[in-house]
C-alpha positions in Angstrom: -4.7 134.1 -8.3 -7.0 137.3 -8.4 -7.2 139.7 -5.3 -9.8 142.2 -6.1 -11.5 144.3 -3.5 -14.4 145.3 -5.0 -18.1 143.3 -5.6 -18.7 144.8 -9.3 -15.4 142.8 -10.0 -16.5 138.9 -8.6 -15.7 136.5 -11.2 -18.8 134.5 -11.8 -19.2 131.2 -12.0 -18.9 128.3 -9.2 -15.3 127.6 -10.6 -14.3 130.4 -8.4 -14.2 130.8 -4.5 -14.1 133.8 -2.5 -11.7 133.8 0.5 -12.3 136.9 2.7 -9.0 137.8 5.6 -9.3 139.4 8.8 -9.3 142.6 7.1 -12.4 142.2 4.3 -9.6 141.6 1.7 -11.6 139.1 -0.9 -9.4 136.7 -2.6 -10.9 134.6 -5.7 -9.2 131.6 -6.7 -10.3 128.5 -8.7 -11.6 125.8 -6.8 -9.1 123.1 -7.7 -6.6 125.7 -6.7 -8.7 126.1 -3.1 -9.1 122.3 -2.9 -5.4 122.1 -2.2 -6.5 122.9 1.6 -8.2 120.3 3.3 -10.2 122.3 5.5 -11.0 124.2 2.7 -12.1 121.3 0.6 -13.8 119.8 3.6 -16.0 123.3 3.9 -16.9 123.2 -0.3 -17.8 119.7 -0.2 -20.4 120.1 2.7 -23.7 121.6 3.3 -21.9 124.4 5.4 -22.9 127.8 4.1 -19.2 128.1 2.6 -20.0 125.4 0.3 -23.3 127.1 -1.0 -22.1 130.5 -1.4 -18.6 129.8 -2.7 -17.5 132.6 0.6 -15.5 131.3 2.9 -14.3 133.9 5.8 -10.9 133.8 7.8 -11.0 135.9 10.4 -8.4 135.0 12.3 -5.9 135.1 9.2 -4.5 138.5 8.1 -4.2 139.3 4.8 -0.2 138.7 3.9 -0.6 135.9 5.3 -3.9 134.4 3.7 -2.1 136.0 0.3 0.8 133.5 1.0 -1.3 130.6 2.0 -2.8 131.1 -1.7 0.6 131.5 -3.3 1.7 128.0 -1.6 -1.7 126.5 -2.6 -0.7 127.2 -6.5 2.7 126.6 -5.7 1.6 123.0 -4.6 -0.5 122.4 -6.8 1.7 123.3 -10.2 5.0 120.9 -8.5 2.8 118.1 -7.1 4.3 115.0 -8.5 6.4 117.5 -11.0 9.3 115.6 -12.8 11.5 119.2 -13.0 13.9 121.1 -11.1 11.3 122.5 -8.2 12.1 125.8 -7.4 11.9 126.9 -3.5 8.9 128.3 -1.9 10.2 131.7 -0.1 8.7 132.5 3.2 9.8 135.5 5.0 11.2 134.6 8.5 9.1 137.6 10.0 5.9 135.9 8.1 6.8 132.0 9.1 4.7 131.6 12.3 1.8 133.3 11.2 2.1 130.8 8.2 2.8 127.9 10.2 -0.3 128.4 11.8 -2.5 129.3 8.7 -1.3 126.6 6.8 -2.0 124.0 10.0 -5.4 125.4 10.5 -6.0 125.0 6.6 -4.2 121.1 6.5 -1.7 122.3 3.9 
C-alpha cells in the first residue's frame, strides 16, 4: 500500500482510493485492495460522495489502526482461497480492540 501525506504526491487515476484517519493521515490503495471491506465497497459502488471522489474519511479510526486494517485488507486479499502454507496475520494485543472494532465497522 502507499501512505503519503502530501496532495502533490496523489496517485491518479480512479484505480486508487484515498482513505483519510482521525488524524488527516491519507492512505492510497487500489480499489480491488479497498473492495475487500464491505462497507467500503458498499460506499464506492454508490452515489455517496466517497464513491465520486475516490475520499473516503474515518474519523473515528486512528491511524495505526486504519494502517493495520489496510495491511489485513492485502493480507486477505493475496491468501483468499490460497493453496500455500498461510502465514499468520500479527496483531499487537495492545492494538486488538481498536482493530476489532475497525474491522467490524468496515465488515472485514
Amino acid at each position: 500500500f502507499f501512505f503519503l501525506n502530501m496532495a502533490s504526491e496523489t496517485p491518479s487515476g480512479a484505480d486508487f482510493v484515498k482513505l483519510v484517519s482521525a488524524e488527516g493521515h491519507e492512505f492510497f490503495v487500489t480499489r480491488k485492495v479497498a473492495m475487500v471491506s464491505g462497507t467500503i465497497r458498499a460506499m464506492l459502488e454508490s452515489s455517496m460522495k466517497e464513491a465520486n471522489e475516490g475520499v473516503i474519511p474515518f474519523p473515528e479510526i486512528s491511524t495505526a489502526v486504519l494502517e493495520k486494517t489496510i495491511q489485513y485488507c492485502h493480507y486477505k486479499l493475496r491468501y483468499t482461497n490460497s493453496t500455500s502454507k498461510i502465514p499468520e496475520f500479527k496483531i499487537e494485543p495492545d492494538m486488538a480492540l481498536e482493530l476489532l472494532m475497525s474491522s467490524n465497522y468496515l465488515d472485514l
